[in-house]
N, C-alpha and C positions, 0 to 999 in steps of 0.2 A: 877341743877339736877345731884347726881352722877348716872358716866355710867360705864359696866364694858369693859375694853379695851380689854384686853389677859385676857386665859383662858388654860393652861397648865395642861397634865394630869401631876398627877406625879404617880400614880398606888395605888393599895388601896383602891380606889373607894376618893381619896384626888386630889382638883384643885386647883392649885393656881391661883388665880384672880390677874389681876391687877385695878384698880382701875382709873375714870379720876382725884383722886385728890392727885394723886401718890400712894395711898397707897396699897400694897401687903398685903398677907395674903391667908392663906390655907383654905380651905373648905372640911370639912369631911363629904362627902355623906352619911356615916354609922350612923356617930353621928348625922346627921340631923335628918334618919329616925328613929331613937331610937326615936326622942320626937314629931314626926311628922306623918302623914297616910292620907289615898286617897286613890284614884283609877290610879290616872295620879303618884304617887309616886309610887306605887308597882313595875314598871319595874326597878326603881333606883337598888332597892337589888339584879340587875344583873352586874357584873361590867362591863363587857361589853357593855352593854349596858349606860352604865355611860360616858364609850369613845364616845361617840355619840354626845356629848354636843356642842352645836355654841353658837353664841351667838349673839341677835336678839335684836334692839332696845335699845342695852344696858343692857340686862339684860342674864341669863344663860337660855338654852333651848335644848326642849328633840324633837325626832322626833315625839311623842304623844302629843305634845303642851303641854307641861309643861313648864311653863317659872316662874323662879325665880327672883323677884325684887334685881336691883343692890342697894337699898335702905339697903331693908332686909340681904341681905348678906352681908352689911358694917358694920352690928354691931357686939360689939367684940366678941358677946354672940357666935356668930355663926363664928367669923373668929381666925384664929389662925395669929400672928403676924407673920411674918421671918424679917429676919436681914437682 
């Protein structure tokens, strides 16, 4: 089961995750919610409140119980690679 380890803001409403099977990669909260909507998303489109983010059971999460699968966010669709 991947898990996410580190979670790094870098500003932007952008994290970079680490990953337990080494793998890095950027997550764009903006570009999420462009293709994305809810009720527990709508606080996202605050960045501030983006810095908020832990991370629980392995996966990303908001103080409004939004929690993001480490599954979900290892696809490439949704991560951006770094070097």
């Amino acid at each position: 089961m991947i898990k996410i380890l580190t979670c790094e803001y870098l500003g932007n409403s952008r994290l970079l995750l680490e990953f337990s099977d080494v793998v890095k990669g950027i997550f764009d909260v903006k570009a999420y919610l462009d293709t994305h909507n809810g009720p527990l998303l709508k606080p996202l489109a605050d960045e501030d409140y983006v810095r908020r983010v832990f991370i629980e059971a392995g996966g990303l999460t908001w103080p409004n119980g939004l929690s993001l699968s480490p599954a979900r966010l290892h696809e490439p669709a949704l991560l951006e690679a770094v070097a």
